[in-house]
TORKOL-4160 file (C-alpha; in steps of 0.2 Angstrom, whole numbers, padded with zeros to 4 digits, m for minus):
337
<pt num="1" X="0317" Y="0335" Z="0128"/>
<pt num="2" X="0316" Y="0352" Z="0136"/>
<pt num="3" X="0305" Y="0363" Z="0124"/>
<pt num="4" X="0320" Y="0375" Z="0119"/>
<pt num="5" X="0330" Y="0361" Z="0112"/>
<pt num="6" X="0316" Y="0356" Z="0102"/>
<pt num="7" X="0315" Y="0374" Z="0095"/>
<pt num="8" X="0333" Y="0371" Z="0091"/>
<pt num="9" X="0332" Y="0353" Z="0084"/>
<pt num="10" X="0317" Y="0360" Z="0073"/>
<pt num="11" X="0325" Y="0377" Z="0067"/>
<pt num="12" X="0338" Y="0367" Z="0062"/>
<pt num="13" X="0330" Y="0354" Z="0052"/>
<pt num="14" X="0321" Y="0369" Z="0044"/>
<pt num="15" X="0337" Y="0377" Z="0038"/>
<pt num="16" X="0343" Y="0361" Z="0030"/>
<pt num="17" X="0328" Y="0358" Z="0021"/>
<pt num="18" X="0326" Y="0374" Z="0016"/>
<pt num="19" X="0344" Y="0373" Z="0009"/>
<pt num="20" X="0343" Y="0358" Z="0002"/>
<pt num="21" X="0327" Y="0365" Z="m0008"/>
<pt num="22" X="0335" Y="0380" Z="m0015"/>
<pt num="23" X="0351" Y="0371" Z="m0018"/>
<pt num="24" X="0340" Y="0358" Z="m0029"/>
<pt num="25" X="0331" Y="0373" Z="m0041"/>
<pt num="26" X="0349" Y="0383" Z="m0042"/>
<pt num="27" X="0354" Y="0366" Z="m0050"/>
<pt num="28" X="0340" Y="0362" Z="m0061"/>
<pt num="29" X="0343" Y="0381" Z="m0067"/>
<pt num="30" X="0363" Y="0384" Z="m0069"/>
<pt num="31" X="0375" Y="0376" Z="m0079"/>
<pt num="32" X="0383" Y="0377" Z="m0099"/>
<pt num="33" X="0363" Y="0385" Z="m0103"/>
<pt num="34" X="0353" Y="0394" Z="m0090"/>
<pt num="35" X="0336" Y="0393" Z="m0092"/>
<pt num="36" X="0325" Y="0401" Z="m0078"/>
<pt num="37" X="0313" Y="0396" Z="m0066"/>
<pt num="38" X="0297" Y="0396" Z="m0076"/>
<pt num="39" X="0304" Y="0389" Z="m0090"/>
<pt num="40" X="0311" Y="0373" Z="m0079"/>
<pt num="41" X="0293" Y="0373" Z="m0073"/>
<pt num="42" X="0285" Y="0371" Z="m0086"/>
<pt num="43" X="0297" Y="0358" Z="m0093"/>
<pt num="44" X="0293" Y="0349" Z="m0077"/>
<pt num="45" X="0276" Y="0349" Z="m0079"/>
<pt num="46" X="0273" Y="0348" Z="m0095"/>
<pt num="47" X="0287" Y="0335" Z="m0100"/>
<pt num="48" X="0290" Y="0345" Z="m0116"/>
<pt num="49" X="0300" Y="0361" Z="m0123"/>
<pt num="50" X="0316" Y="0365" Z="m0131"/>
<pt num="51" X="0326" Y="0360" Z="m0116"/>
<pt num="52" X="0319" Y="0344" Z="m0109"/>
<pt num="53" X="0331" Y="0335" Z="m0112"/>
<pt num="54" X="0344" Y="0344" Z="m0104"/>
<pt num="55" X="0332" Y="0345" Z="m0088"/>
<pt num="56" X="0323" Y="0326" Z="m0087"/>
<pt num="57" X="0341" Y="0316" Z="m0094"/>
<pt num="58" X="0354" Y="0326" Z="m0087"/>
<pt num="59" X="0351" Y="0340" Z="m0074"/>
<pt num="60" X="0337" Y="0330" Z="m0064"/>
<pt num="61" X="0349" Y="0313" Z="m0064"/>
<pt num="62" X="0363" Y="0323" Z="m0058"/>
<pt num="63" X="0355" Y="0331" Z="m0043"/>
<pt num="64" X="0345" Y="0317" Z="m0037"/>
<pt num="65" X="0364" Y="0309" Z="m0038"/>
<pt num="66" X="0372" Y="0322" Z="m0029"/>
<pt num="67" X="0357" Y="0320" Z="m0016"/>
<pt num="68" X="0357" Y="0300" Z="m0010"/>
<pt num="69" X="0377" Y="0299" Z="m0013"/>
<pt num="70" X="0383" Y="0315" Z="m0005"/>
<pt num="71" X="0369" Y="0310" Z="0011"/>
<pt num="72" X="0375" Y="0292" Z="0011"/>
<pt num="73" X="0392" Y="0299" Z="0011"/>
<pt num="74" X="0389" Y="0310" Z="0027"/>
<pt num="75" X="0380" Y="0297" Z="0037"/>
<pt num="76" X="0393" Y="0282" Z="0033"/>
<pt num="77" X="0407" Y="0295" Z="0041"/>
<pt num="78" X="0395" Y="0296" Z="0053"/>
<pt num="79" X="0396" Y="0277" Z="0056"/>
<pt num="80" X="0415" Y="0275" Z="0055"/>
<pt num="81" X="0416" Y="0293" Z="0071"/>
<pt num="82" X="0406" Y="0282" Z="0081"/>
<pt num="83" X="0414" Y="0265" Z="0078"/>
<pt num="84" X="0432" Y="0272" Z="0083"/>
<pt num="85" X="0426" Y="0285" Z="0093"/>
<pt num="86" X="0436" Y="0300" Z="0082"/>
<pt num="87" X="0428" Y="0315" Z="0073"/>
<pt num="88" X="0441" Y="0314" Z="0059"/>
<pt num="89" X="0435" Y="0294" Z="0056"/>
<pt num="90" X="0428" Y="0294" Z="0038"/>
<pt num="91" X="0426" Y="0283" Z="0023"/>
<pt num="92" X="0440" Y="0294" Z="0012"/>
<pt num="93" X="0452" Y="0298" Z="0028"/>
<pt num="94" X="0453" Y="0278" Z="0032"/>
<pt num="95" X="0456" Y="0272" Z="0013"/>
<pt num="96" X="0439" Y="0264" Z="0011"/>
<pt num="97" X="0433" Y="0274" Z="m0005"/>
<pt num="98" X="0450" Y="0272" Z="m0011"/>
<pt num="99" X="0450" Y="0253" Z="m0009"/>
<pt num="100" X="0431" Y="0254" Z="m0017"/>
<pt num="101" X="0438" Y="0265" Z="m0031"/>
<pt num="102" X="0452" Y="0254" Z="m0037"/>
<pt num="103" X="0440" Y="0236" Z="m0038"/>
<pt num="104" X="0429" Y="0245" Z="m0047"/>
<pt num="105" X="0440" Y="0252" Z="m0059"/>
<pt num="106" X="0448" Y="0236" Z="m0062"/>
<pt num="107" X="0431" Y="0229" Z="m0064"/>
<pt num="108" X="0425" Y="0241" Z="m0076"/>
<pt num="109" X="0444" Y="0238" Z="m0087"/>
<pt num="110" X="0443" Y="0220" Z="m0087"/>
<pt num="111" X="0425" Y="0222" Z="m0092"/>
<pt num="112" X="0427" Y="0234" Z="m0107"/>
<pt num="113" X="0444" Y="0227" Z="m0113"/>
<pt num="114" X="0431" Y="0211" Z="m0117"/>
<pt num="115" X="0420" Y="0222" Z="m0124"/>
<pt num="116" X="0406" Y="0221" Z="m0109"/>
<pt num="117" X="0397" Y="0234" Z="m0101"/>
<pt num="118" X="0394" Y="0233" Z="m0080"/>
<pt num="119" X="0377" Y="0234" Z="m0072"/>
<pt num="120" X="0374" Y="0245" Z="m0059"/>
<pt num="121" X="0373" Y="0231" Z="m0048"/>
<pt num="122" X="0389" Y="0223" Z="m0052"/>
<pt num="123" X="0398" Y="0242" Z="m0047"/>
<pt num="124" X="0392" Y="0244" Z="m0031"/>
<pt num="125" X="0396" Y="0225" Z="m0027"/>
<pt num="126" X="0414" Y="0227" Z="m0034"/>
<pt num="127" X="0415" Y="0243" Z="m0021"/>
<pt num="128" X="0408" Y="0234" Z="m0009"/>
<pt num="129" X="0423" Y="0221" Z="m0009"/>
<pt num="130" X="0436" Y="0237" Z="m0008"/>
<pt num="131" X="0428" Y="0244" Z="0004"/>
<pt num="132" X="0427" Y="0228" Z="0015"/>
<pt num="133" X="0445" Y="0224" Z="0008"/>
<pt num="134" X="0454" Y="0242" Z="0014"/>
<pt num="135" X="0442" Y="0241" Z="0029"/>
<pt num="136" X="0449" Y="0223" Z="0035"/>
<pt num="137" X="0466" Y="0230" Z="0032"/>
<pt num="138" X="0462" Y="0246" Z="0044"/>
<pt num="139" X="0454" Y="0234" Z="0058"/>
<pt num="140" X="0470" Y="0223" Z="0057"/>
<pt num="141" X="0480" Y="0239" Z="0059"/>
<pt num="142" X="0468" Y="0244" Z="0073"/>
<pt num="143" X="0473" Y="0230" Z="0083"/>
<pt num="144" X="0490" Y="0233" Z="0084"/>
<pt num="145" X="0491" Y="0251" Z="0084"/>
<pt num="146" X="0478" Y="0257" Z="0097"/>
<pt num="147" X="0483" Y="0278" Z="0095"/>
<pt num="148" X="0471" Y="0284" Z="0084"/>
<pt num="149" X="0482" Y="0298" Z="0073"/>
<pt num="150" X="0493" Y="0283" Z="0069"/>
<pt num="151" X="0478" Y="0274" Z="0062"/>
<pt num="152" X="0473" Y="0287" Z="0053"/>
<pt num="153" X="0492" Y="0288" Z="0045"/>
<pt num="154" X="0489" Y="0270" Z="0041"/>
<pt num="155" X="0473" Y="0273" Z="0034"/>
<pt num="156" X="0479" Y="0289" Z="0023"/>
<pt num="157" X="0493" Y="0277" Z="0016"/>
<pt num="158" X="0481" Y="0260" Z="0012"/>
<pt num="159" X="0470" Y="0277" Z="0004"/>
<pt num="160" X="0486" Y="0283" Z="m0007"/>
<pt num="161" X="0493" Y="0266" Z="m0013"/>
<pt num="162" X="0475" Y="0260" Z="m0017"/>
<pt num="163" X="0474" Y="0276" Z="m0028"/>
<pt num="164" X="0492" Y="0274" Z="m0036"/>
<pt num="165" X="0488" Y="0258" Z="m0040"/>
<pt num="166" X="0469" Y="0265" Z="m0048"/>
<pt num="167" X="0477" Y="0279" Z="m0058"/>
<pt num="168" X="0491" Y="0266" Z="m0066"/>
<pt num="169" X="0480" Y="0255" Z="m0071"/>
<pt num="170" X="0470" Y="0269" Z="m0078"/>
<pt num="171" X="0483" Y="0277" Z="m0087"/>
<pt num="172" X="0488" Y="0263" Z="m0096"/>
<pt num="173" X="0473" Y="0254" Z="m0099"/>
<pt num="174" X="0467" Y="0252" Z="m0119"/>
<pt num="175" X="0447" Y="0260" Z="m0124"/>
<pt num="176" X="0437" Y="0273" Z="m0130"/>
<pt num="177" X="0428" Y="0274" Z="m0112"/>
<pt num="178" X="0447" Y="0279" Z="m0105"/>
<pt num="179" X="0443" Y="0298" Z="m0104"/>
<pt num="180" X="0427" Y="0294" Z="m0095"/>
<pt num="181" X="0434" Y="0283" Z="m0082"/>
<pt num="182" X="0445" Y="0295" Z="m0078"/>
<pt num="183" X="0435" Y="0307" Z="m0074"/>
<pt num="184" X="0425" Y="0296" Z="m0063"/>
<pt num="185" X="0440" Y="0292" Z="m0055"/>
<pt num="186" X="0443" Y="0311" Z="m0051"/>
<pt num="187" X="0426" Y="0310" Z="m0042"/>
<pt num="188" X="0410" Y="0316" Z="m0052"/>
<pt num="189" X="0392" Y="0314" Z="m0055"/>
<pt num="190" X="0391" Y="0317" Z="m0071"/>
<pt num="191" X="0385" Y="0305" Z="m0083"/>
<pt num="192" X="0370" Y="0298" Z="m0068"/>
<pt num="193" X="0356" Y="0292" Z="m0078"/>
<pt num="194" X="0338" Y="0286" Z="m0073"/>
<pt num="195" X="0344" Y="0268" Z="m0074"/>
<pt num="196" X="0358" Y="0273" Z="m0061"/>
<pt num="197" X="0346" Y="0282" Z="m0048"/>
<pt num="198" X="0332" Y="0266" Z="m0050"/>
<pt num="199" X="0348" Y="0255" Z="m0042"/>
<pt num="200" X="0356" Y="0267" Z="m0028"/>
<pt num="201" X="0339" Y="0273" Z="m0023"/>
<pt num="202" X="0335" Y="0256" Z="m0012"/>
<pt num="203" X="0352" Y="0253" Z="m0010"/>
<pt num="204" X="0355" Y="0268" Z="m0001"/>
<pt num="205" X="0337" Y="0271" Z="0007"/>
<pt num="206" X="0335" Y="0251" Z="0014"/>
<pt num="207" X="0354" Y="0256" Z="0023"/>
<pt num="208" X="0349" Y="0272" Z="0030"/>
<pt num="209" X="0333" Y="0263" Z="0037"/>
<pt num="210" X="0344" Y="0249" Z="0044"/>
<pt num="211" X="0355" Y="0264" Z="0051"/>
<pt num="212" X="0339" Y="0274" Z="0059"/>
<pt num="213" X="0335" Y="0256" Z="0068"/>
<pt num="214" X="0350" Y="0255" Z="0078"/>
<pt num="215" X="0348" Y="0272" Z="0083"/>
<pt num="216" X="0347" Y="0268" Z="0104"/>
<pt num="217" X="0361" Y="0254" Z="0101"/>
<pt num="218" X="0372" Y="0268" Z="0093"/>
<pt num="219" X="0366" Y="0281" Z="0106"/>
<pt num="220" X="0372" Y="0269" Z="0120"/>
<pt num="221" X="0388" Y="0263" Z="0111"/>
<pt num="222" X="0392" Y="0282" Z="0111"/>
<pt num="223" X="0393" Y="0283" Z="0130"/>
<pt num="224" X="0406" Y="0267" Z="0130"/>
<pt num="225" X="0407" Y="0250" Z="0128"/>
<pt num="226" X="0402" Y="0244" Z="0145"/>
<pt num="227" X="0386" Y="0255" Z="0147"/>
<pt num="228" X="0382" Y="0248" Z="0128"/>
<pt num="229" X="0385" Y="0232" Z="0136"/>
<pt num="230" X="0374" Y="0235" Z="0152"/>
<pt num="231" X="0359" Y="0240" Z="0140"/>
<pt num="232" X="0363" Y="0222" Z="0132"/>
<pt num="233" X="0370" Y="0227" Z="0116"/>
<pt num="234" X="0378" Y="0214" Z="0109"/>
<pt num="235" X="0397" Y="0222" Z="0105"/>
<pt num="236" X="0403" Y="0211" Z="0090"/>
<pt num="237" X="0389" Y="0210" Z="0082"/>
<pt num="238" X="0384" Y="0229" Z="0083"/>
<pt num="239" X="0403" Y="0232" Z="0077"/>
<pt num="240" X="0401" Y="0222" Z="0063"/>
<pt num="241" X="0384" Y="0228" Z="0058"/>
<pt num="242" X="0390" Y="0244" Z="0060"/>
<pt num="243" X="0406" Y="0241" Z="0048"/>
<pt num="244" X="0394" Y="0231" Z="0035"/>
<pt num="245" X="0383" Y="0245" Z="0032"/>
<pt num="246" X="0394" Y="0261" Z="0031"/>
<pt num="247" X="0404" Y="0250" Z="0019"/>
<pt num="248" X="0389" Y="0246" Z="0008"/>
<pt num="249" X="0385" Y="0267" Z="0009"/>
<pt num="250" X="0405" Y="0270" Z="0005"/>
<pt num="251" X="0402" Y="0256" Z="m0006"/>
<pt num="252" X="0387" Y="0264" Z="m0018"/>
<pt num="253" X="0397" Y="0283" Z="m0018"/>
<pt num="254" X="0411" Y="0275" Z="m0025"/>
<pt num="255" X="0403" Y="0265" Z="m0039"/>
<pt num="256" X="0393" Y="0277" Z="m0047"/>
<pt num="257" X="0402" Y="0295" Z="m0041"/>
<pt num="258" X="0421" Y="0288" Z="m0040"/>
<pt num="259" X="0430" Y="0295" Z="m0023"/>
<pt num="260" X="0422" Y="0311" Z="m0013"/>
<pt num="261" X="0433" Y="0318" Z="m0001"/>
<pt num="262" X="0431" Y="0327" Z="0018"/>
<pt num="263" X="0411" Y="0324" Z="0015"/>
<pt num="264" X="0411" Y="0310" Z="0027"/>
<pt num="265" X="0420" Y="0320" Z="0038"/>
<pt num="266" X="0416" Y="0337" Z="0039"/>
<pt num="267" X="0396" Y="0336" Z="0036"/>
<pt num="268" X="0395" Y="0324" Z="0051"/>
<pt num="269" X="0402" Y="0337" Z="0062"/>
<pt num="270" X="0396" Y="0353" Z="0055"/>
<pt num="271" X="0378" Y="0343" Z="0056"/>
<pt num="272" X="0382" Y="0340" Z="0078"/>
<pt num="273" X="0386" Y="0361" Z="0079"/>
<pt num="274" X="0371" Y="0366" Z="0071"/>
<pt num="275" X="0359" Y="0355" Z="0081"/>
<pt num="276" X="0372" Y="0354" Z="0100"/>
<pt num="277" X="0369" Y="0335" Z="0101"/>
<pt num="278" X="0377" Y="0321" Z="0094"/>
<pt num="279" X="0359" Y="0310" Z="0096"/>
<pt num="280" X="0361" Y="0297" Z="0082"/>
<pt num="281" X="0340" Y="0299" Z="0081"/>
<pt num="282" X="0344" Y="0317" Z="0076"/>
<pt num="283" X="0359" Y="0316" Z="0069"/>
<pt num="284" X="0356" Y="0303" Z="0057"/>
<pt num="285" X="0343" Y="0313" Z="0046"/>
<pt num="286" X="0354" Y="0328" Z="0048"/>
<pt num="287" X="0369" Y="0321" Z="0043"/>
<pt num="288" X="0359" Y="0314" Z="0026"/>
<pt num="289" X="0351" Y="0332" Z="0024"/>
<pt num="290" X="0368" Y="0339" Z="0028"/>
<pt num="291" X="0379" Y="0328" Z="0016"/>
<pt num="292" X="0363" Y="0330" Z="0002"/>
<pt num="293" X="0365" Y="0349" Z="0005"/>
<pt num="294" X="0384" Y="0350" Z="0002"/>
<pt num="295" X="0386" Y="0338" Z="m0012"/>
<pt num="296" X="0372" Y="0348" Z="m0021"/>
<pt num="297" X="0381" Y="0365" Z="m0017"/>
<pt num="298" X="0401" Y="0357" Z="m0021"/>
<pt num="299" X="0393" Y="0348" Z="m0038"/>
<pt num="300" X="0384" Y="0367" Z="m0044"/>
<pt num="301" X="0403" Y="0376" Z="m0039"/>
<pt num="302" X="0410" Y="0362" Z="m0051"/>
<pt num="303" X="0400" Y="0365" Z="m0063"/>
<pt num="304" X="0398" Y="0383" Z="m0067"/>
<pt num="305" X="0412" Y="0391" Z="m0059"/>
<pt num="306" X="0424" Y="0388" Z="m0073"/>
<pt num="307" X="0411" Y="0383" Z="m0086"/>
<pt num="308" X="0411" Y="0375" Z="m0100"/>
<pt num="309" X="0427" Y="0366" Z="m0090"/>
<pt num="310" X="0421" Y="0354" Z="m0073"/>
<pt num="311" X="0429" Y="0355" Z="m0060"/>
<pt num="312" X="0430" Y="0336" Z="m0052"/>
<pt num="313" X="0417" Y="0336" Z="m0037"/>
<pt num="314" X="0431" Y="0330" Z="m0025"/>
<pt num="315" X="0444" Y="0346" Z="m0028"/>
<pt num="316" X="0430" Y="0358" Z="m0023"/>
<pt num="317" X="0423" Y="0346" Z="m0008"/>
<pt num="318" X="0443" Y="0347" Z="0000"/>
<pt num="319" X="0441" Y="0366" Z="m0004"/>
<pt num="320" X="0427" Y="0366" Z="0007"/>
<pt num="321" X="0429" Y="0352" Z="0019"/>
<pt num="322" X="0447" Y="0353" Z="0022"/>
<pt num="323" X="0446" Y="0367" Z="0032"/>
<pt num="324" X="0433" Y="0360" Z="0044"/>
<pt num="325" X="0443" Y="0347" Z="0048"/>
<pt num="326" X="0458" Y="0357" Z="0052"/>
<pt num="327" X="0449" Y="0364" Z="0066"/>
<pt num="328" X="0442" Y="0349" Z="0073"/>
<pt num="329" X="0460" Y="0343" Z="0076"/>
<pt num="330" X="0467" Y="0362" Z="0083"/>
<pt num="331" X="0450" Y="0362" Z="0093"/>
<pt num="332" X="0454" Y="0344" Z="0100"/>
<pt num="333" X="0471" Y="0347" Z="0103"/>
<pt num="334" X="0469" Y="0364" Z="0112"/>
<pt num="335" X="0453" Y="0356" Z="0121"/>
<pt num="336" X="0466" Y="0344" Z="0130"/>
<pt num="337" X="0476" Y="0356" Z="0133"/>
């Protein structure tokens, strides 16, 4: 690398963790009760004070949830824009985190309607079936319809029956947990304990490793099939690794945080502007920084903007995230042109 791109490419992994660490004390500070910066330090230190609890049960929880889901998030879109080779590609567009979102949700009714209460575990494996399920059914479309706006048509419908078919079941199911389930199913990290974060934490890290690894095959892939081919990437089996692991990241959002919208999209790109390279070995990191970044920043907007009411994290995501992906499609179409 030529030293002014690695200027660039360190600037800009500067910014995003200098973001991400003033994004993380605005968080531990804001909501329902403000408390300032000394006091959450000395509550972090000391483990004591009036408002511990608030900080250590429910604020820390939250942000570190925000953090793993909201980075896992923007490097699982990342997977599924390489994969079909589209910057509008993402685990919401395609109907994954809707396919997740409803065999959880049926999990978690048939589960409480006989009075049981799911592990953490069985969440993210329940997602992990939807995902795989609303993903086969995309693949299946792929095969037939090889033009990618009428993909992600398909995708968007897989995405809107999966979530009729979520909110029905909700709306008539029978149990004191109903409102809660709703609100997860509106997208939120509320309600993230420690127990939570000791589950998604390996999950998510032992993926992004796994990711970070095939960084030269993706890097290849990106150039086209045959020059993946001629570096000896074996094609199928990258292509299913590739769809196995931005499943499980979809997968793990979806059970603990319900459905986040345009993250999977937007930070992915937004993440290739600011660094002028679409390298996985860079982009990778960024795009977890990036999506932990976001996430943290849309969750804090949820929060306090209407406080003591929360907004769900998906409403100010779209508010956000929408907009960047209506330029990516003008700037495509205007770029063919």
């Amino acid at each position: 690398m030529k030293p002014q791109p690695k200027m660039r490419y360190a600037g800009a992994f500067a910014v995003l963790l200098a973001l991400l660490a003033v994004l993380f004390v605005w968080n531990v500070n804001s909501g329902s009760l403000h408390l300032s910066v000394r006091e959450v330090a000395q509550i972090l230190l000391t483990h004591s004070g009036d408002n511990a609890v608030i900080v250590w049960e429910i604020r820390l929880p939250r942000i570190f949830a925000a953090i793993l889901l909201g980075g896992a998030l923007s490097v699982s879109g990342f997977l599924l824009q390489t994969f079909f080779a589209n910057p509008i590609a993402g685990p919401f567009v395609l109907g994954i985190s809707s396919g997740a979102k409803l065999t959880v949700a049926l999990t978690m009714i048939g589960a409480l309607s006989c009075g049981r209460v799911l592990g953490s575990a069985v969440m993210i494996t329940a997602a992990f079936a939807g995902a795989m399920l609303s993903m086969g059914f995309v693949l299946l479309i792929a095969q037939r319809v090889r033009q990618m706006p009428l993909l992600v048509v398909s995708g968007v419908m897989i995405g809107y029956i999966c979530s009729a078919v979520t909110d029905f079941v909700i709306t008539f199911a029978e149990d004191s947990n109903i409102v809660n389930l709703h609100n997860w199913s509106m997208g939120s990290f509320s309600g993230i304990s420690w127990d939570n974060i000791r589950v998604m934490t390996p999950v998510v890290l032992v993926s992004l490793v796994c990711v970070f690894l095939l960084s030269k095959p993706i890097g290849a892939y990106q150039l086209g099939e045959g020059y993946a081919r001629s570096m000896g990437v074996n094609i199928a089996a990258f292509r299913v690794v590739l769809i196995l692991l931005s499943s499980v990241l979809s997968a793990c959002v979806a059970a603990f945080a319900g459905p986040i919208s345009f993250v999977g999209i937007a930070v992915p790109h937004l993440a290739k502007s600011l660094f002028g390279t679409a390298k996985p070995i860079l982009m990778i990191p960024a795009c977890f920084l990036g999506g932990a970044g976001f996430c943290l920043l849309c969750d804090l907007i949820a929060r306090t903007v209407f406080a003591p009411t929360e907004l769900s994290i998906s409403t100010v995501t779209a508010l956000f995230g929408a907009p960047v992906v209506i330029y990516i499609m003008v700037h495509r179409k205007s770029s063919r042109g």
